[in-house]
RODRENMAR-444051 format. One record per atom (N, C-alpha, C): residue in three letters; y, z, x. Coordinates in steps of 0.05 Angstrom, whole numbers, padded with zeros to 5 digits, always signed. Layout:
REM RODRENMAR-444051
alaYZX...
This chain:
REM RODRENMAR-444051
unk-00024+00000+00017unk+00000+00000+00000unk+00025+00000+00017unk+00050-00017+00006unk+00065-00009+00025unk+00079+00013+00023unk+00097+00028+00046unk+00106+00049+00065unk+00132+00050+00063unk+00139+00072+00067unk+00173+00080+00068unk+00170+00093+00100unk+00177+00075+00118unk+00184+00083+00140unk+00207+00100+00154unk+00227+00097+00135unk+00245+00113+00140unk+00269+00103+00120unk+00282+00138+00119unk+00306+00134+00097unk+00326+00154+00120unk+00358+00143+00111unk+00375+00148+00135unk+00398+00141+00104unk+00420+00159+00107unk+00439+00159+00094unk+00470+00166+00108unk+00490+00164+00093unk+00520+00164+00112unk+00535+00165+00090unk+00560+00175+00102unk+00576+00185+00092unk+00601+00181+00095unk+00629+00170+00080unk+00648+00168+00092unk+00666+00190+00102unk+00687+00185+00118unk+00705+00208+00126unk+00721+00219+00120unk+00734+00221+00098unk+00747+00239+00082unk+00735+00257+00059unk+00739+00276+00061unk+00733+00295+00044unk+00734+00313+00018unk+00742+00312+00000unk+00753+00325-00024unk+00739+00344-00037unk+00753+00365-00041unk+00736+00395-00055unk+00745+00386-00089unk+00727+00398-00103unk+00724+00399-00127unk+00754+00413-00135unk+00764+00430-00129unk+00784+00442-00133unk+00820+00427-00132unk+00814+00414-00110unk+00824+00388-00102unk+00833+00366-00124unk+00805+00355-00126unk+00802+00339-00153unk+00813+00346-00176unk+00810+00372-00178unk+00822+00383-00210unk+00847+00384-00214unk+00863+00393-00188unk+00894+00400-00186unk+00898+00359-00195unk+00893+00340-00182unk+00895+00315-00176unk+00894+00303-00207unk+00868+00305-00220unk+00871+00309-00254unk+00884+00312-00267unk+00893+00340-00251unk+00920+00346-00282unk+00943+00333-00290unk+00941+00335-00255unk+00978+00319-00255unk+00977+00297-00260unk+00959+00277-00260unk+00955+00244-00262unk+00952+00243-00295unk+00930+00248-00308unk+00934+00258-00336unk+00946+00267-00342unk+00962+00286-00344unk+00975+00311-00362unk+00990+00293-00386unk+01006+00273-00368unk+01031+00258-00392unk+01019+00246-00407unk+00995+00234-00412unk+00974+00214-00429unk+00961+00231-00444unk+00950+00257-00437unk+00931+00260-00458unk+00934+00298-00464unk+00939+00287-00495unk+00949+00321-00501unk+00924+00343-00503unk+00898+00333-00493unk+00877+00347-00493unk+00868+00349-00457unk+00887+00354-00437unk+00877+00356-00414unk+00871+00383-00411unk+00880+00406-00417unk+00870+00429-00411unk+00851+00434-00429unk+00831+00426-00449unk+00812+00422-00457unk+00787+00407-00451unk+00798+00386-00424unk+00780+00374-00409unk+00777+00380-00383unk+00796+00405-00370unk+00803+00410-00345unk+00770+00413-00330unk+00753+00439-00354unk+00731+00450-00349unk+00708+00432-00339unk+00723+00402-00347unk+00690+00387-00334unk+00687+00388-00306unk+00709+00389-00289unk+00707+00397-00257unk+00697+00421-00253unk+00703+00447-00262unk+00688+00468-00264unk+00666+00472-00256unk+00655+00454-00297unk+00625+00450-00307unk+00610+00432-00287unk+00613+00418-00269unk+00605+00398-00257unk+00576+00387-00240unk+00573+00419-00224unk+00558+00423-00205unk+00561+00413-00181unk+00596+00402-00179unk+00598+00396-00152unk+00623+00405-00143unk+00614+00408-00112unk+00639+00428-00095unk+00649+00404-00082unk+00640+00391-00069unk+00649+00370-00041unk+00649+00343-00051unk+00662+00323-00040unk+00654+00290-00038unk+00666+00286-00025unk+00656+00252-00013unk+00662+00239+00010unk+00675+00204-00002unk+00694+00193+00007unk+00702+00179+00002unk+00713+00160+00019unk+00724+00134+00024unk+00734+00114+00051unk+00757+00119+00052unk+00780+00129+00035unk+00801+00132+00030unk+00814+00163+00038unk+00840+00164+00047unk+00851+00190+00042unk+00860+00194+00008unk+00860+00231+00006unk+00874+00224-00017unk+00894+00222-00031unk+00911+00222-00009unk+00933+00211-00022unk+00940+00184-00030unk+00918+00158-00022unk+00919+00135-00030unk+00917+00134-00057unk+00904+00158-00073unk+00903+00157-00098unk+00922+00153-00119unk+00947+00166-00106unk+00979+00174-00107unk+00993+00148-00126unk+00981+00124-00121unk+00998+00100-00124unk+00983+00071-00136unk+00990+00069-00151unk+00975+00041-00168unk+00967+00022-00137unk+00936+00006-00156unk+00924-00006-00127unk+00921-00042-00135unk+00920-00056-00124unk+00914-00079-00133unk+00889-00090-00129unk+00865-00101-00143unk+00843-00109-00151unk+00837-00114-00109unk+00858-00134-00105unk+00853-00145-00082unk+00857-00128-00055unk+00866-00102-00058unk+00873-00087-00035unk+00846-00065-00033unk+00827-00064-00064unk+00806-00044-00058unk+00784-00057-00053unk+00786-00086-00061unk+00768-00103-00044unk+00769-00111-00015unk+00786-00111-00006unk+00781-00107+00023unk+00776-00086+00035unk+00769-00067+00024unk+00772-00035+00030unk+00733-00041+00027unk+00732-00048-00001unk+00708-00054-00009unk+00681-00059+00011unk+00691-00085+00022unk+00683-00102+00041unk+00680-00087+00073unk+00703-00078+00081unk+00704-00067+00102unk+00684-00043+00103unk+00687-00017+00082unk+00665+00005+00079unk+00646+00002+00075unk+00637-00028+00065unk+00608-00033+00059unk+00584-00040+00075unk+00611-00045+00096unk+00600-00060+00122unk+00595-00037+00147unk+00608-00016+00138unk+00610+00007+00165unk+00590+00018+00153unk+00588+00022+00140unk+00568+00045+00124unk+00543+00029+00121unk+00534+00006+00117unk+00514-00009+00120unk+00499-00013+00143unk+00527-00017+00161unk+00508-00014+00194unk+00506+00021+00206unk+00517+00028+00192unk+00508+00059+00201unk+00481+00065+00187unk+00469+00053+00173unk+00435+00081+00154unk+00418+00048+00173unk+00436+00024+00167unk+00407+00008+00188unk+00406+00015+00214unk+00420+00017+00233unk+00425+00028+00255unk+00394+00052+00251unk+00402+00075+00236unk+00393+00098+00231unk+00361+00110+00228unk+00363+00077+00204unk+00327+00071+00199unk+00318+00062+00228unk+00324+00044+00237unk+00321+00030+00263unk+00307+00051+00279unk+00331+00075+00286unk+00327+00092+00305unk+00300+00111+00299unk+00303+00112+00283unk+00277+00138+00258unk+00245+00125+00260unk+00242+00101+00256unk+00230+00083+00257unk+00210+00071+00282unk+00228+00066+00295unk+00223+00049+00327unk+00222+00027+00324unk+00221+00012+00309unk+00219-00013+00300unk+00248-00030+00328unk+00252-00049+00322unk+00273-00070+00344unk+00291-00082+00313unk+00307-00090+00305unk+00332-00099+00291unk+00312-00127+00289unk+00305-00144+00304unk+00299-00167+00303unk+00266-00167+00284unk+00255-00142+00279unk+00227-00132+00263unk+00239-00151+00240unk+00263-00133+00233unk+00267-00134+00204unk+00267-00168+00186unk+00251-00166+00172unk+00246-00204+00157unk+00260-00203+00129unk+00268-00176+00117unk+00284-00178+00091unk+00301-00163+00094unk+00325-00169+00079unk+00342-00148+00077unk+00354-00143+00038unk+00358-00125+00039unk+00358-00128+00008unk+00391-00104+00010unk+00410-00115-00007unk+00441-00098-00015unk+00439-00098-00039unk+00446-00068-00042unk+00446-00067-00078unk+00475-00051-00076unk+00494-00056-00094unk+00516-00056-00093unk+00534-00057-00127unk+00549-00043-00144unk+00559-00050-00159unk+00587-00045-00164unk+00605-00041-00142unk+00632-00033-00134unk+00653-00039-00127unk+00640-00066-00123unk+00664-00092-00108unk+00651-00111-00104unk+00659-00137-00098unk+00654-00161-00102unk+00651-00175-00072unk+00631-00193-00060unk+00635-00213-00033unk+00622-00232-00026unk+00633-00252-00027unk+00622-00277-00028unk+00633-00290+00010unk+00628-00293+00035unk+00590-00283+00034unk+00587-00254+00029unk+00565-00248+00016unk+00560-00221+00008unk+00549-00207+00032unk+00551-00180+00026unk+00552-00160+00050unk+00529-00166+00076unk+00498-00163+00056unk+00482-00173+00065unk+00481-00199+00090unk+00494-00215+00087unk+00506-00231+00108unk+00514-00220+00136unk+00538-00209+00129unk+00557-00190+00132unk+00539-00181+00161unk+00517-00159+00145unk+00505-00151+00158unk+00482-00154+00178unk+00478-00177+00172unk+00460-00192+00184unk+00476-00204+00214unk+00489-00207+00216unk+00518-00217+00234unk+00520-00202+00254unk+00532-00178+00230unk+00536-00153+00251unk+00511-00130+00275unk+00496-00139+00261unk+00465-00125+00272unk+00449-00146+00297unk+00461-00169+00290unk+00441-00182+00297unk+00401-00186+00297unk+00403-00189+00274unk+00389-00193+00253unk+00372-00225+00265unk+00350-00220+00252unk+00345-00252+00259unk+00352-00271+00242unk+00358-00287+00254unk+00378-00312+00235unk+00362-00321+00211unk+00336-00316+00206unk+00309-00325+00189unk+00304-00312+00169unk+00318-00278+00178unk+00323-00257+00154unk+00324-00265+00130unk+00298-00266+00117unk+00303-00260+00077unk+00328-00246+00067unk+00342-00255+00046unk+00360-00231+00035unk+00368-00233+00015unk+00373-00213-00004unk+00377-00205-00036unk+00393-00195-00042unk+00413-00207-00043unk+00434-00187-00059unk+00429-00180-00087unk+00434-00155-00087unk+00433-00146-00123unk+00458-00138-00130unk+00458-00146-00154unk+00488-00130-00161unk+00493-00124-00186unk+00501-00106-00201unk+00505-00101-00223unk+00485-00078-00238unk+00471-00061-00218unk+00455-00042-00228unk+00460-00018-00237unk+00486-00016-00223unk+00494+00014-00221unk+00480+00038-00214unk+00480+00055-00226unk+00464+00079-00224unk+00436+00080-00218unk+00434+00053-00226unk+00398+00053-00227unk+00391+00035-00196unk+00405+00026-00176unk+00400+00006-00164unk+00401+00020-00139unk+00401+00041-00132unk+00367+00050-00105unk+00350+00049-00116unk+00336+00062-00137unk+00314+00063-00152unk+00297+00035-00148unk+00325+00014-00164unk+00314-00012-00171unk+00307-00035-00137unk+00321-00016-00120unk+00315-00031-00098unk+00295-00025-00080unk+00286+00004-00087unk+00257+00005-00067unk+00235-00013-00098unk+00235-00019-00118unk+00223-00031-00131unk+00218-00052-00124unk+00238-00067-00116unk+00248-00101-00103unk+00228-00096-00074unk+00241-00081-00058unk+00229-00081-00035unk+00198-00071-00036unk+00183-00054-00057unk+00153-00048-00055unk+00144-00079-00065unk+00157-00082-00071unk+00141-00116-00086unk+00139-00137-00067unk+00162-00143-00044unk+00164-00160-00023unk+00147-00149-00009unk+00138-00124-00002unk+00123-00117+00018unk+00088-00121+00011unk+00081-00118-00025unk+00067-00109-00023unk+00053-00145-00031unk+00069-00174-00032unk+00064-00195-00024unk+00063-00199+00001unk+00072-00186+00022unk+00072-00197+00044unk+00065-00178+00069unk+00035-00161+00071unk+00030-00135+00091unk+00049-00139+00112unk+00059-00168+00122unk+00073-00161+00148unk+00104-00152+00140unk+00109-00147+00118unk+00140-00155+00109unk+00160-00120+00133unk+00176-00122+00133unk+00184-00109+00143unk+00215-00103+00134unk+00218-00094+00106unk+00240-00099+00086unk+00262-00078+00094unk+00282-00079+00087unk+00313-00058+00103unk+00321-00060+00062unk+00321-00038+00061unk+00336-00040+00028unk+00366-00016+00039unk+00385-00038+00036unk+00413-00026+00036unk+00428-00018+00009unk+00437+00006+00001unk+00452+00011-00018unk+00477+00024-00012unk+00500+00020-00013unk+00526+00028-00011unk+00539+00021-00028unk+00552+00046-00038unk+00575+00041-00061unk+00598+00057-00053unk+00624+00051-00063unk+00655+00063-00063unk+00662+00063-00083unk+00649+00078-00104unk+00656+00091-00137unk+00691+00094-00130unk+00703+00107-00102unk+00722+00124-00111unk+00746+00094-00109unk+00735+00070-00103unk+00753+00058-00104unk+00754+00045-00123unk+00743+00047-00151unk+00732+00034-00167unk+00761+00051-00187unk+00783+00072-00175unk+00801+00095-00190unk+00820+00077-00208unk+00825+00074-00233unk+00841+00053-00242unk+00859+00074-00247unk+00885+00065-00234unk+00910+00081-00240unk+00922+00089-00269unk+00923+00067-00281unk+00933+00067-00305unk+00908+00066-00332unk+00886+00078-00319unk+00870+00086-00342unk+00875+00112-00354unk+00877+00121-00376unk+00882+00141-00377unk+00858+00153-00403unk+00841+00137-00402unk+00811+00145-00419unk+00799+00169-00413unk+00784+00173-00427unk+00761+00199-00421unk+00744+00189-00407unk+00734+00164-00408unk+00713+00156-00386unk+00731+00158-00355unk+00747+00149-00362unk+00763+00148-00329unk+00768+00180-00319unk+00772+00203-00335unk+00777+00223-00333unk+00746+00238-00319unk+00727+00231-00325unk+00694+00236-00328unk+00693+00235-00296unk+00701+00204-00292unk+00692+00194-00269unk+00707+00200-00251unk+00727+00209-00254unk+00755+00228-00231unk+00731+00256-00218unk+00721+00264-00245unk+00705+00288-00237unk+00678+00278-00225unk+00675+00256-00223unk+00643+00260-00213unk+00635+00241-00192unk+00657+00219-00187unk+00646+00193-00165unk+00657+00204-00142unk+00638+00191-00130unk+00650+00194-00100unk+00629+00168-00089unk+00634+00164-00050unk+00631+00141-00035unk+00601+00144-00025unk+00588+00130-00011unk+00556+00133+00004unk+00546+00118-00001unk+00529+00113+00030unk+00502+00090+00027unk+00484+00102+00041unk+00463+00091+00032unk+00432+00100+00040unk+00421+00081+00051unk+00396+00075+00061unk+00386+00056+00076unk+00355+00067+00079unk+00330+00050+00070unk+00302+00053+00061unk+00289+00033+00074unk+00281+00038+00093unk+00257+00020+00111unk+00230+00019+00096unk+00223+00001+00081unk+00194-00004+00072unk+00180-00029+00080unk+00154-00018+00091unk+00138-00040+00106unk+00113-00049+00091unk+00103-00065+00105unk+00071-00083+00085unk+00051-00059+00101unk+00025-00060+00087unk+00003-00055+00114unk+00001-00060+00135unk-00014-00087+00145unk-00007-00103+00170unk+00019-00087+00191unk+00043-00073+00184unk+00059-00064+00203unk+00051-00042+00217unk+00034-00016+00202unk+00019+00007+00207unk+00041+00023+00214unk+00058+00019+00205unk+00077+00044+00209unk+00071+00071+00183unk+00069+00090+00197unk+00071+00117+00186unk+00091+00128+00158unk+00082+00140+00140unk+00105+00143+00118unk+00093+00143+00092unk+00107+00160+00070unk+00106+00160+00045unk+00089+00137+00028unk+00067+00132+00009unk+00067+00107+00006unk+00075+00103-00021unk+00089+00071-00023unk+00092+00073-00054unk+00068+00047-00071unk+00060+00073-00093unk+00038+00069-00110unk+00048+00050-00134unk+00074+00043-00141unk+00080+00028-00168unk+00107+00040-00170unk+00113+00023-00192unk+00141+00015-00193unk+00147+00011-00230unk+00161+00010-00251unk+00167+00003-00280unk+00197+00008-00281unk+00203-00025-00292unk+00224-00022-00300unk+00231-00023-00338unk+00247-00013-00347unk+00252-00010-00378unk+00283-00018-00384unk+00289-00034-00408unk+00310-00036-00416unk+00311-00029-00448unk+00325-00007-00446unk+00320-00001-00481unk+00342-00019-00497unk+00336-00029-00523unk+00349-00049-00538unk+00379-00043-00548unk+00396-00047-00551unk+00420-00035-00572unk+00429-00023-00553unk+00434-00018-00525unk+00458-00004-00518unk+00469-00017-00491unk+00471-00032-00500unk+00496-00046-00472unk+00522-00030-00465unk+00528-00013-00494unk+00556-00006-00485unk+00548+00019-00481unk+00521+00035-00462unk+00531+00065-00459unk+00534+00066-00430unk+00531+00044-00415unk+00548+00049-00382unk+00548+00020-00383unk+00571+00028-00359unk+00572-00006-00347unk+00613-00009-00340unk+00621-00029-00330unk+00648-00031-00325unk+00656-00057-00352unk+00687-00045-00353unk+00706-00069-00365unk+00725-00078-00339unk+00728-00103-00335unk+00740-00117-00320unk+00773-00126-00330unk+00796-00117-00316unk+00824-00131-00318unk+00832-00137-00295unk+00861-00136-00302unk+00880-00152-00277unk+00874-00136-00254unk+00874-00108-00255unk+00870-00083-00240unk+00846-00083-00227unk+00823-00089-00243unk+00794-00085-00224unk+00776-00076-00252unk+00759-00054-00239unk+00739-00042-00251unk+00748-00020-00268unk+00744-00022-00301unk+00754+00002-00317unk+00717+00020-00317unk+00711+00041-00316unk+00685+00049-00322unk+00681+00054-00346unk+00657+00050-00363unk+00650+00060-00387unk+00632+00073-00378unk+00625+00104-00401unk+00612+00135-00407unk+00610+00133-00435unk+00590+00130-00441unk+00579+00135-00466unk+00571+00173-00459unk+00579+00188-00478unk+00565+00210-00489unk+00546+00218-00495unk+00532+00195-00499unk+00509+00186-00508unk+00483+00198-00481unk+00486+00190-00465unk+00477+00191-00436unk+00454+00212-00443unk+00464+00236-00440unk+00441+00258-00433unk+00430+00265-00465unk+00432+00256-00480unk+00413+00254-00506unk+00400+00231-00507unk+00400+00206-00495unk+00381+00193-00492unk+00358+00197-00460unk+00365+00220-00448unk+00351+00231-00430unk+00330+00249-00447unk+00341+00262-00465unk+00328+00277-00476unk+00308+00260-00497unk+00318+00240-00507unk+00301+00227-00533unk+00286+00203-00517unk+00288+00191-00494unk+00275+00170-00481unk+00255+00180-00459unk+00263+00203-00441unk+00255+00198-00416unk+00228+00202-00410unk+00217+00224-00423unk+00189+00245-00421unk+00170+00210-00430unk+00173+00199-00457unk+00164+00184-00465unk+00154+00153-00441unk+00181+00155-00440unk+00183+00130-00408unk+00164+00143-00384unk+00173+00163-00381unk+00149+00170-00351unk+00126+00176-00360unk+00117+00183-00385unk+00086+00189-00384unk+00068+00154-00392unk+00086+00132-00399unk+00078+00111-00406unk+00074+00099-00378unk+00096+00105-00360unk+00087+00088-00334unk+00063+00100-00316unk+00061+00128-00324unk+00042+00146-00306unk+00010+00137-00314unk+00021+00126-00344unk-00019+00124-00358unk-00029+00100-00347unk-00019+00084-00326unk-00023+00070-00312unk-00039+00073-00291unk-00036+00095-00284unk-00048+00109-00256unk-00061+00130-00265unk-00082+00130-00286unk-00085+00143-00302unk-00076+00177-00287unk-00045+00187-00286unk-00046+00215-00283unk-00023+00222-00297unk-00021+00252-00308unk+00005+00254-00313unk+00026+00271-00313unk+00046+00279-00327unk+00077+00285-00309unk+00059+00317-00286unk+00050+00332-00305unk+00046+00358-00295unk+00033+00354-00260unk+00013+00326-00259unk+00007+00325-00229unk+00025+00309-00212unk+00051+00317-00224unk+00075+00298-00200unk+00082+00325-00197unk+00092+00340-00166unk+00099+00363-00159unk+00128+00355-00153unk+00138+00327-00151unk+00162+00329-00134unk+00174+00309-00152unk+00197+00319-00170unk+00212+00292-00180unk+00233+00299-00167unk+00247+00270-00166unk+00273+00258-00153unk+00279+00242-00169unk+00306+00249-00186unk+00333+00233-00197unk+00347+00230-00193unk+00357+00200-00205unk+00386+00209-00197unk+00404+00231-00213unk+00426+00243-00188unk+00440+00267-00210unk+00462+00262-00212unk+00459+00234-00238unk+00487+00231-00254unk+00513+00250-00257unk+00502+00281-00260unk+00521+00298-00272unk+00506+00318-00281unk+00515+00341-00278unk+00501+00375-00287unk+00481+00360-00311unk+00508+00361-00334unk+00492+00360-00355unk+00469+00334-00356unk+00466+00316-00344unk+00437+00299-00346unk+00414+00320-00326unk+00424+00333-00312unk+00399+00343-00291unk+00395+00374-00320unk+00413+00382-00329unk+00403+00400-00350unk+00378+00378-00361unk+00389+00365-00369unk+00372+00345-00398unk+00349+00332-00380unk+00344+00325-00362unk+00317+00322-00353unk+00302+00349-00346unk+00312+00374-00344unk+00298+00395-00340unk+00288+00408-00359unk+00303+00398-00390unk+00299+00407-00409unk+00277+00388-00420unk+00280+00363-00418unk+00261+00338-00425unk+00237+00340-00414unk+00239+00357-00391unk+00206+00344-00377unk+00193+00388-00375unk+00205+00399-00380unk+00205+00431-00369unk+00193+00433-00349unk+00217+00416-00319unk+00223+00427-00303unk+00218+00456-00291unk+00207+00471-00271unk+00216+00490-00252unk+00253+00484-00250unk+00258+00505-00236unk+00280+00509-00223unk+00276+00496-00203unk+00258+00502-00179unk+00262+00495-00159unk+00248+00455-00153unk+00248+00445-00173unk+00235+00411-00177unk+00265+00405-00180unk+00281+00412-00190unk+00310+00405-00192unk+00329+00404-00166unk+00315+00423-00140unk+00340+00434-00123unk+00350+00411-00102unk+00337+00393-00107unk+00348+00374-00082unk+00365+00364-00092unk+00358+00351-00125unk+00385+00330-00133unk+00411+00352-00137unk+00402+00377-00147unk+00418+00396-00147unk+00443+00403-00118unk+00427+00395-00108unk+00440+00398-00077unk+00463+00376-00057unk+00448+00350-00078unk+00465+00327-00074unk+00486+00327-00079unk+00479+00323-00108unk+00497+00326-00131unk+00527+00348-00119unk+00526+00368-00108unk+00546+00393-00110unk+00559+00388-00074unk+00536+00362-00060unk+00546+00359-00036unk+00568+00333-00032unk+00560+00316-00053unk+00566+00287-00048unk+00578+00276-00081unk+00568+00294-00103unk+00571+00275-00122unk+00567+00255-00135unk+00568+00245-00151unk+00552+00218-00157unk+00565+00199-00145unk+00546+00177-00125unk+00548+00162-00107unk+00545+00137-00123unk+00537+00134-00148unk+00518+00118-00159unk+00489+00113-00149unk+00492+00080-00150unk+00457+00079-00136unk+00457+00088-00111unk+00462+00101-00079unk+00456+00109-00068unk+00439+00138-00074unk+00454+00144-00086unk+00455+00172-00100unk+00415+00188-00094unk+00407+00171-00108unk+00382+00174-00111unk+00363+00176-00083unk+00367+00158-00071unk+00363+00157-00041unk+00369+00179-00028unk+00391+00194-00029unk+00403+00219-00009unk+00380+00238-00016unk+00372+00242-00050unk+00358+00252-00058unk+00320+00257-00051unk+00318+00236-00044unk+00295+00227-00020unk+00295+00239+00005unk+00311+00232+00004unk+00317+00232+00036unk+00316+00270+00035unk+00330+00280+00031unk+00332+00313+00019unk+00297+00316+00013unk+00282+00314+00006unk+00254+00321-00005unk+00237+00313+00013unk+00249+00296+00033unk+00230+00289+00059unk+00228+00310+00073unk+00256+00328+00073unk+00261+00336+00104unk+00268+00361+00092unk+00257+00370+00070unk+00267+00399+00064unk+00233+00416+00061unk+00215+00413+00081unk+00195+00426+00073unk+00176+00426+00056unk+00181+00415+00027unk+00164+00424+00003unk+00145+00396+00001unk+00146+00376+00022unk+00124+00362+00012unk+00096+00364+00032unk+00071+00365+00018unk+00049+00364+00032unk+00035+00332+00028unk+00020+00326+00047unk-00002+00309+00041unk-00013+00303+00011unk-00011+00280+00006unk-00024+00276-00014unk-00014+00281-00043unk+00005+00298-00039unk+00030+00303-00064unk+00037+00279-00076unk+00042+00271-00102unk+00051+00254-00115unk+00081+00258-00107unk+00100+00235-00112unk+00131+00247-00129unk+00127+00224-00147unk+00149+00227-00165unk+00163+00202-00184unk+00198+00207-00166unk+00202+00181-00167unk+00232+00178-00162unk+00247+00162-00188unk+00261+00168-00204unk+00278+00153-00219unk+00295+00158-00221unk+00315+00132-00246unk+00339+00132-00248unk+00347+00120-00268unk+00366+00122-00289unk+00382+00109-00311unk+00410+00089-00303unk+00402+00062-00313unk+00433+00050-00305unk+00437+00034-00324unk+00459+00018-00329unk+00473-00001-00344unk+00442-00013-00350unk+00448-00026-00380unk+00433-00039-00392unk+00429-00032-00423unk+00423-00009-00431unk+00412+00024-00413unk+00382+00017-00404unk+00378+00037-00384unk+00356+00019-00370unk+00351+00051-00352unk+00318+00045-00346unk+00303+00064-00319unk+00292+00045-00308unk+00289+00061-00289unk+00274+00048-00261unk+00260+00076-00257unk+00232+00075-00255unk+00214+00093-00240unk+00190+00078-00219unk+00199+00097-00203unk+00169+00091-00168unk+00162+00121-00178unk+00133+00105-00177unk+00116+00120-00155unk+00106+00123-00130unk+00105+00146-00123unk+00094+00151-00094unk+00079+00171-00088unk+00069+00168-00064unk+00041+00191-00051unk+00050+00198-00023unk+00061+00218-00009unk+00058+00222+00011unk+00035+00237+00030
């Protein structure tokens, strides 16, 4: 089966405390919406202290133009992309020239040549390099990209796949939104990319293996995530909706993909989500009855980094590799919810 040879994540260099963010809230909202000290508490409620972003914050300060966060876009996508391949590289042992796929999943900004290129350039890459850009997954697209990459690998034992995900949610800030979704996402995005080395057999590299993969799109809800597009850039949509269809879809979805392999949720010891936001990591703990401690990594993300989007999930891995609690032979499930409305679940065996 194929392998996860290594997962390597990064971070940009500015910093922002939760507390930070809130003061930054008020004052930007206050004149728009006569219910801000009724919404102050979602920074609070959040579960997150820290985030990381490409920007200082006082760039926030000042209306941006579509075309000045796209080059910001482009530029961070590209530092932060050769930083987790660099990373895997190193973790690995593998040579830069191994690598035969590269896969960018991305839903934050726009590049034509796309990053993947980009990156291939910058690494020196072999000129022969496979590559996939994805785009438009959102939340769900680490998830959806070790999916992509177990499938290239598990056509091709020699494959030797690089799955890149980097996003810059925080540049995604529309000045003159003055929505509750925009307000949501003041409290919860922040910047990161991850980087997932998965190989065929034939390579024999050491690592996690992944056992399967399901993807789902449930019918009727296009509008509970996803972006509106203007002159400005990216507006975000938040449906409310979110962690009640965690609650009424999810249990259902993972025990359907599990009866596959004929096993189920109770013999997965290790789940990994993504952690949208407190309240979804409530609603999967409540959906599946969670431990406390099956929660603590995304818990940990989540309050370190914030929602990254699709990286997000990856950090989360990456956290469960290297925090002790996995043995031999342990199952996990890794998933994630994104635009569509849609999951993505892997399985795996370490």
């Amino acid at each position: 089966m194929p392998k996860i040879a290594a997962v390597a994540t990064a971070s940009p260099p500015y910093t922002i405390t939760q507390p930070e963010a809130r003061a930054f809230a008020a004052t930007h909202f206050r004149s728009q919406r006569r219910d801000i000290e009724r919404l102050l508490p979602v920074f609070d409620h959040s579960g997150i202290e820290t985030r990381h972003l490409c920007v200082p914050a006082d760039w926030y300060m000042s209306p941006r133009t579509f075309a000045e966060k796209n080059a910001l876009y482009i530029e961070w996508c590209t530092k932060l992309g050769q930083e987790v391949v660099r990373a895997c590289i190193d973790k690995s042992g593998i040579r830069a020239k191994d690598i035969n796929h590269l896969i960018f999943v991305s839903t934050t900004g726009l590049a034509t040549p796309s990053i993947d290129s980009r990156l291939i350039n910058v690494l020196s890459l072999d000129a022969h390099t496979n590559r996939t850009p994805i785009w438009g997954l959102g939340c769900a697209g680490g998830a959806a990209g070790i999916s992509h990459a177990y499938r290239a690998a598990k056509a091709d034992p020699h494959a030797v796949v690089m799955l890149v995900a980097v996003e810059l949610c925080g540049l995604t800030f529309h000045f003159g939104d003055f929505s509750k979704s925009n307000f949501i996402a003041t409290a919860l995005f922040a910047d990161g990319a991850a980087g997932v080395l998965v190989t065929g057999d034939a390579v024999g590299l050491p690592g996690p293996e992944i056992l399967g993969a399901q993807s789902t799109i449930w019918p009727d809800s296009l509008d509970v995530m996803g972006w509106n597009f203007d002159s400005v850039g990216m507006q975000v949509v938040f449906s409310r909706a979110i962690p009640g269809i965690v609650h009424e879809k999810t249990r259902t979805n993972i025990d359907e993909f599990l009866r596959v392999y004929d096993l189920t949720f109770a013999q997965i010891p290790h789940f990994i989500p993504h952690p949208g936001g407190a309240k979804v990591m409530d609603a999967y703990q409540e959906a599946l009855a969670l431990d406390a401690h099956q929660m603590c990594a995304a818990r940990s993300v989540l309050r370190d980094h914030g929602n990254m989007s699709a990286p997000t999930v990856l950090f989360v891995l990456e956290k469960t590799l290297s925090d002790g609690s996995v043995h031999a032979d342990d199952y996990a499930l890794l998933t994630a919810l994104g635009p569509g409305f849609s999951s993505e679940n892997v399985l795996m065996r370490f």
